[in-house]
C-alpha positions, 0 to 999 in steps of 0.5 A: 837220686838215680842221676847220682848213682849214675854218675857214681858209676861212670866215674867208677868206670872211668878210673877203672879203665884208667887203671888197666894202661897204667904206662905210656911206652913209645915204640918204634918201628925198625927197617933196615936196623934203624928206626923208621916210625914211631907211635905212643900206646899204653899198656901194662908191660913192655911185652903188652906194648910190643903187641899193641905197636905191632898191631897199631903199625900194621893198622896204619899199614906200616910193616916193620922188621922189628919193634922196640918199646921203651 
C-alpha cells in the first residue's frame, strides 16, 4: 500500500512539472544583425523563453547582441 501511494505521487509530480513549460521555443542568438547560435528551451511564454535563452547562452559562454524566440 504505501509503494502504491508513492508511486501515485510521483506520477503526480511528474505530470505536474510537465505542466508548468508547456511550449517548446527556439531561440537564437543574433551577432552582427544576423543569427549566429541557437538553443531549444521551454517555457510558458515568449518573454519566459527569452529570459531562460539568455541565461542558457551565457551558461555556454556565448554573448549575443540580441535574442529572438519564436
Amino acid at each position: 500500500m504505501r509503494k502504491m501511494v508513492f508511486s501515485i505521487m510521483a506520477i503526480a509530480m511528474m505530470i505536474g512539472t510537465n505542466a508548468v513549460a508547456s511550449m517548446s521555443y527556439e531561440c537564437w542568438a543574433y551577432k552582427n544583425g544576423s543569427p549566429w547560435k541557437m538553443v531549444h528551451v521551454s517555457a510558458n511564454n515568449k518573454s519566459q523563453a527569452i529570459d531562460l535563452a539568455w541565461d542558457k547562452f551565457k551558461s555556454l559562454d556565448i554573448n549575443p547582441q540580441k535574442v529572438n524566440c519564436k
